[in-house]
C-alpha positions in Angstrom: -12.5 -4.9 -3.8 -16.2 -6.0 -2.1 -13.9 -9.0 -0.8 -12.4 -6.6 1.6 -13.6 -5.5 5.0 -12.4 -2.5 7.7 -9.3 -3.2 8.8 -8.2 -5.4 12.1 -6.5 -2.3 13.6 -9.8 -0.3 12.8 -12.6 -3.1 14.0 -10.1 -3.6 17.6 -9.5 0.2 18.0 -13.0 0.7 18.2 -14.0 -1.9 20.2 -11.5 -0.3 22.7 -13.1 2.6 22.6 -16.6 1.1 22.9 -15.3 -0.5 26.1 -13.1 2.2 27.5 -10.3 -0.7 27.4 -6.2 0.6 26.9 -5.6 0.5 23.4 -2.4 -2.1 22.8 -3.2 -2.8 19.8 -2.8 -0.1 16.8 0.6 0.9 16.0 1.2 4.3 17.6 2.6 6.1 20.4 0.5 8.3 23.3 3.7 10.1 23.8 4.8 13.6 22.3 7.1 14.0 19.8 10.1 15.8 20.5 9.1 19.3 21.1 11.9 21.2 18.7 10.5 18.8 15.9 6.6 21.0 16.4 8.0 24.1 16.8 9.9 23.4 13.6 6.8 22.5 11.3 5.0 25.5 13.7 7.8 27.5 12.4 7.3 26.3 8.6 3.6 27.4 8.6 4.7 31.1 10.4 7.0 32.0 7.7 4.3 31.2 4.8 5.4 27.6 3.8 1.7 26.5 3.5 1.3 26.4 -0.6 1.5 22.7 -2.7 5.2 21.3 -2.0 7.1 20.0 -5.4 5.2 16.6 -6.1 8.6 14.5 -5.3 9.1 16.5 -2.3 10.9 19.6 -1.0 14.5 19.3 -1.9 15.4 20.1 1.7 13.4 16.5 3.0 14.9 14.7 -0.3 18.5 15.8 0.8 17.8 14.6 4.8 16.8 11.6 3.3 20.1 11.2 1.0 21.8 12.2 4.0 20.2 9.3 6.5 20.6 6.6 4.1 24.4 7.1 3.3 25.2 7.3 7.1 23.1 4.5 7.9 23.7 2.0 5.2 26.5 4.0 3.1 24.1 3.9 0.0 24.4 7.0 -2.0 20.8 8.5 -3.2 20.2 10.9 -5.9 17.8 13.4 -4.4 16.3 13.9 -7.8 16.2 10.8 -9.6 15.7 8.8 -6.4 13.8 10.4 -3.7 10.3 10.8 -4.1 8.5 11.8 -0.5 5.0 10.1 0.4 1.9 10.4 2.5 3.3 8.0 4.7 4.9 4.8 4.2 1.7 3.1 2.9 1.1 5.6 0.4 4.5 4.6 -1.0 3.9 1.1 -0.8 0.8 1.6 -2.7 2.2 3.8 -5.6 5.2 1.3 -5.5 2.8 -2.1 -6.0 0.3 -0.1 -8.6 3.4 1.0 -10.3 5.2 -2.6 -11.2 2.3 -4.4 -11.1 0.5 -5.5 -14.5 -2.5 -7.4 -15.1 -2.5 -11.1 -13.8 1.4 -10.0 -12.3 2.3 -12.3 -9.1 3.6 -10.7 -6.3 5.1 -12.8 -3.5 4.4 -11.6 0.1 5.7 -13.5 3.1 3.1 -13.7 5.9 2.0 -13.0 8.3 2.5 -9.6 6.6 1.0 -6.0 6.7 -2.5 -5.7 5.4 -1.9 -3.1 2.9 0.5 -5.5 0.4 -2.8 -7.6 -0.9 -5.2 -5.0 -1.2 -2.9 -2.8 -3.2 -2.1 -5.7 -5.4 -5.8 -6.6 -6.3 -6.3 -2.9 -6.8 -3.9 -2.8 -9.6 -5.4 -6.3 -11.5 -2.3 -8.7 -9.9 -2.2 -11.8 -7.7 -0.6 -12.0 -4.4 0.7 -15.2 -3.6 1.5 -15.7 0.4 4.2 -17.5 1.5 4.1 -18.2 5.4 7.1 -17.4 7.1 8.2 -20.9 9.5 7.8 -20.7 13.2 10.8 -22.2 14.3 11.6 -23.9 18.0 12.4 -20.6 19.1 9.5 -18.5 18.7 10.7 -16.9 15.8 9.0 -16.5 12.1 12.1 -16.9 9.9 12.3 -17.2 5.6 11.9 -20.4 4.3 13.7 -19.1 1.1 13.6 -22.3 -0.4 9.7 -21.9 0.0 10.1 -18.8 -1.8 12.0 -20.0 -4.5 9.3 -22.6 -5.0 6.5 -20.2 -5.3 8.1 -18.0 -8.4 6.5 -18.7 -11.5 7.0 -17.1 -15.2 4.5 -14.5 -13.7 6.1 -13.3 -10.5 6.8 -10.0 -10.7 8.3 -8.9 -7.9 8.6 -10.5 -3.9 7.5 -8.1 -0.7 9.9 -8.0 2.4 9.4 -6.5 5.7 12.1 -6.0 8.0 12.1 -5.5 11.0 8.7 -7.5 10.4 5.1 -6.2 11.5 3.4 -8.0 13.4 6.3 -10.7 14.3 8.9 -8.2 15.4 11.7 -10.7 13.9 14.4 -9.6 11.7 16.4 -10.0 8.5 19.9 -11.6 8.9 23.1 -10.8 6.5 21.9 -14.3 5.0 18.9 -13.2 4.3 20.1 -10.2 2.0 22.1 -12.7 0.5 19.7 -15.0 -0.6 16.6 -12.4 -1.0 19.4 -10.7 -3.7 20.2 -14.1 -5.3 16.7 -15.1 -6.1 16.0 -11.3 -7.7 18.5 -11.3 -10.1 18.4 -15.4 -11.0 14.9 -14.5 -11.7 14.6 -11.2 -12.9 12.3 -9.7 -9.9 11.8 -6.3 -7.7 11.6 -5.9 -4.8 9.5 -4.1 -2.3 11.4 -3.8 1.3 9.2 -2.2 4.1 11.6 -1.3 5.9 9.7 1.4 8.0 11.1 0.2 11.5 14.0 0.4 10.7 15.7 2.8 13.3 13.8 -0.1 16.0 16.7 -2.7 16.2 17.6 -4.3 19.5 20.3 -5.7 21.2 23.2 -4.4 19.3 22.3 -5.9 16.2 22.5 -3.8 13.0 19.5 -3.7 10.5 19.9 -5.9 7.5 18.7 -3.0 5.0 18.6 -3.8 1.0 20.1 -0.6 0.5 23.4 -2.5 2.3 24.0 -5.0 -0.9 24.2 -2.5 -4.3 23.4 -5.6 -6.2 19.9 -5.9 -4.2 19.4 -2.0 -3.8 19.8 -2.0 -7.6 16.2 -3.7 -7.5 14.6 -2.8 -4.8 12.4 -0.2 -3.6 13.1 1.0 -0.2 9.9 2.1 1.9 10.6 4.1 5.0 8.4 6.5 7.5 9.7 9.9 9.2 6.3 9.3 10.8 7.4 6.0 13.1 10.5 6.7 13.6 9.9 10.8 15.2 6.5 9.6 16.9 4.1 11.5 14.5 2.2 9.1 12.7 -0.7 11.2 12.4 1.7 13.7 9.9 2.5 10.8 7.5 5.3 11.5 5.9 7.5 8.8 4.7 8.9 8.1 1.4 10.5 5.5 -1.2 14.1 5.5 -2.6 14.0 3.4 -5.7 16.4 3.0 -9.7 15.3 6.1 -11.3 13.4 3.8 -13.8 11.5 2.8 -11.1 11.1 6.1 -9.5 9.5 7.6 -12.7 6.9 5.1 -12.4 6.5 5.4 -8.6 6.4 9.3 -9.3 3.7 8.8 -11.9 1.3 7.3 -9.7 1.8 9.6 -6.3 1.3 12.7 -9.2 -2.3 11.3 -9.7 -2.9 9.5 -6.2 -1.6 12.8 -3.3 0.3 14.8 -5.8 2.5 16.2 -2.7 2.5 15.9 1.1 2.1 18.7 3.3 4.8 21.6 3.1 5.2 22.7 6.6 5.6 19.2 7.7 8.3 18.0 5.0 10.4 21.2 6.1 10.1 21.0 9.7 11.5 17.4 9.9 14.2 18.7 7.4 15.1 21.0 9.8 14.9 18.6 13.0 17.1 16.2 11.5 19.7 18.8 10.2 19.5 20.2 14.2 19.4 16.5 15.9 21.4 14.2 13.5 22.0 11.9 16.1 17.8 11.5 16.6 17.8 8.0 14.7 20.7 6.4 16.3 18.8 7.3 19.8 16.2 5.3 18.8 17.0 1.1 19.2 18.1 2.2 22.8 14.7 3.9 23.5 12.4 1.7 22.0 14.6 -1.3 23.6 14.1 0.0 27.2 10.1 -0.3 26.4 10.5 -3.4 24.7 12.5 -5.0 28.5 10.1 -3.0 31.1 6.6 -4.6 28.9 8.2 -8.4 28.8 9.6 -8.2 32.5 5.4 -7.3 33.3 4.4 -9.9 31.0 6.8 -12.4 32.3 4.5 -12.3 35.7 1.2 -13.3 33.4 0.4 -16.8 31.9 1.0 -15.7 29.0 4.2 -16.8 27.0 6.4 -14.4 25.2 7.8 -14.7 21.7 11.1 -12.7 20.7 11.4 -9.2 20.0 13.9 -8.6 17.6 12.8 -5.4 16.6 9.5 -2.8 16.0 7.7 -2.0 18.7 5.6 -5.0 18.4 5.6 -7.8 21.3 3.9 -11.3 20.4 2.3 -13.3 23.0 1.3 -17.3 22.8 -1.8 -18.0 25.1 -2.3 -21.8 24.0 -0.8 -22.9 27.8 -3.9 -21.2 28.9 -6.2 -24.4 29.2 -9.7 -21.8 29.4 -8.8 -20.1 26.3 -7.1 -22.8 24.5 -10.6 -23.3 22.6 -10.6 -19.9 21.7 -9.6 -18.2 18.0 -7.2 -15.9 18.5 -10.0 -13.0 17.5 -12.0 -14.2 20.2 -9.0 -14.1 22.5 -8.4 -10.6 21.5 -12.0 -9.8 21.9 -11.8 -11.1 25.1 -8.6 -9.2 26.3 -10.6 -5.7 25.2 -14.0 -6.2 26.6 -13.1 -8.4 30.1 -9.3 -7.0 30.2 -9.9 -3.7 29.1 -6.5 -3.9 26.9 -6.6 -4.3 23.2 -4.5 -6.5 21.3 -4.4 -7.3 17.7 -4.7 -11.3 16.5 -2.5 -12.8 14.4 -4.7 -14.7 11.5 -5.8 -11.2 10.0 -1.8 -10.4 8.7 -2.2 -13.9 6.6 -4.0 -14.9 3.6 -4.0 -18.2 4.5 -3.2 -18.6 8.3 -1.9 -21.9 10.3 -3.3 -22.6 13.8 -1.9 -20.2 15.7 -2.7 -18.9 19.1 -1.0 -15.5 19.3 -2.0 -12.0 19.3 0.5 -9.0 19.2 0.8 -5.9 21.6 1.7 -2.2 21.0 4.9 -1.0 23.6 5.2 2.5 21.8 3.3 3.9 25.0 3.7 5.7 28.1 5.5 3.9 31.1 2.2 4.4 32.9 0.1 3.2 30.0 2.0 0.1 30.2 2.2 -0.1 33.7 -1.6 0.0 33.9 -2.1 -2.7 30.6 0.1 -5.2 32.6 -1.6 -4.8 35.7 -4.8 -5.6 34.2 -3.5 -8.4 32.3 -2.1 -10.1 35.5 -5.7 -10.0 37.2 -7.1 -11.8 34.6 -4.0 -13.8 32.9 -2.3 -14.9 36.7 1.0 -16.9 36.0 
């Protein structure tokens, strides 16, 4: 692990801080969550649910989870065979890599991808092998899947998908089920789907889960975070849906890793979502309006915008900008905090092995006024 330093999100949130600059660039919102979702964990704690929960989770979060994924992608979830509830989505993904993952394993992760999916597999002995998505005329990273087919060996294990993706904010066609499923049963893999922002799908397009294909949810382990999608990242509570072979495995290494996730928390959303079933399907319009007020500011900068398909992620080019053409895209970022006082996140740290690029990504999961103020700043210094 000495290969491995502090984070990107860490190194720019700091330096945002250092230089009093607004923070666009860690994933999470400065807005409250919904107030009936505290007072239900507030109301969890006052009646004495503050002891160790059941190491898979309480039953009543296992069952809101059964109940989200059959009305969302009609896939039916046994809460006790399937379910296990995690501190957080990465915590999932990390018990989910350590627990498929044997010595000198290949795991296939298509980048630019979340920085968790190559630590966790050198932490459990395997070999992550990065297969960069294409940037296409559009401004979109799509699947090469024949590149991915290309890249399995006798070793690979398993393959890593993100959808919608973070940091490119592109999504997964019907397609790309279909051929994601094809190549996991021709060759015998997992697979991992990060599917975390999910409820963050715009435009009236519907989120190409692999719980939709029962052939491809038969091998994959779904990843998915309460804490993204109800604004309260700081609880993390997500969890993992996985074959119960799977899930004993999973299960084994969150008993020795958290054991459980905190009680009050797991009940409270229970409870929410029970009250507010409608609170996911409110969500692509919300994050959508955010997404449209940020690129109509942005449009008024030199900067040019890449499609938003999805997350709360926006993705901005800046090689048109002749005095910071010369610049790496950390540098630009750099710039952006301590000049620009807004923070941004570069592109090259989500690859192992990252093309010339000249992109950095911005947070929209913020106040209208926090955004009003980023854009502002960004048009002094970035005119059109």
């Amino acid at each position: 692990m000495k290969q491995l330093t502090t984070t990107i999100f860490t190194t720019m949130s700091a330096l945002a801080q250092q230089h009093q600059a607004i923070n666009l660039g860690q994933g999470f919102p400065d807005f409250a969550a919904d107030e009936a979702l505290l007072k239900a964990a507030y109301e969890a704690m006052t009646q004495g649910h503050n002891q160790y929960a059941p190491m898979m989770g309480t039953a009543a979060l296992r069952h809101t989870v059964a109940d989200l994924v059959k009305t969302h992608y009609g896939f039916d979830a046994n809460v006790d065979n399937n379910i296990t509830i995690t501190a957080g989505a990465s915590e999932a993904l990390f018990c989910a890599i350590i627990a498929i993952t044997e010595p000198s394993d290949e795991l296939i992760i298509l980048e630019p991808a979340y920085d968790l999916y190559r630590p966790a597999i050198l932490n459990a002995g395997g070999v992550p092998v990065g297969v960069n998505l294409t940037f296409n005329d559009e401004g979109m990273f799509v699947v090469d899947w024949q590149k991915v087919e290309h890249a399995i060996t006798p070793r690979t294990r398993a393959i890593i998908v993100n959808t919608p993706n973070n940091p490119t904010g592109n999504t997964f066609t019907a397609d790309d089920l279909i051929e994601l499923e094809r190549l996991a049963e021709q060759y015998g893999l997992w697979v991992i789907s990060d599917e975390v922002y999910e409820h963050m799908v715009f435009d009236g397009q519907m989120h190409q889960s692999a719980l939709r294909r029962p052939a491809l949810a038969a091998r994959t382990i779904h990843v998915a975070s309460f804490g993204k999608t109800l604004h309260v990242t700081g609880w993390k509570v997500g969890y993992v849906i996985a074959p119960e072979a799977l899930t004993h495995a999973i299960r084994a290494v969150h008993q020795f890793n958290t054991f459980t996730v905190a009680t009050p928390l797991q009940l409270g959303i229970a409870t929410y979502l029970n009250k507010h079933p409608n609170a996911t399907h409110a969500l692509p319009a919300f994050y959508q309006a955010k997404r449209d007020a940020f690129r109509a500011g942005l449009s008024q900068t030199a900067l040019k915008l890449l499609p938003c398909q999805g997350t709360y992620f926006q993705l901005v080019d800046y090689s048109g900008l002749a005095q910071f053409a010369q610049m790496s895209d950390v540098q630009f970022a750099e710039h952006l905090t301590t000049e620009l006082k807004v923070a941004a996140i570069p592109l090259t740290p989500f690859y192992g092995y990252a093309p010339e690029q000249k992109i950095v990504r911005f947070c929209f999961a913020k106040k209208q006024e926090t955004l009003n103020a980023a854009v502002d700043n960004l048009k002094q210094g970035l005119s059109a």
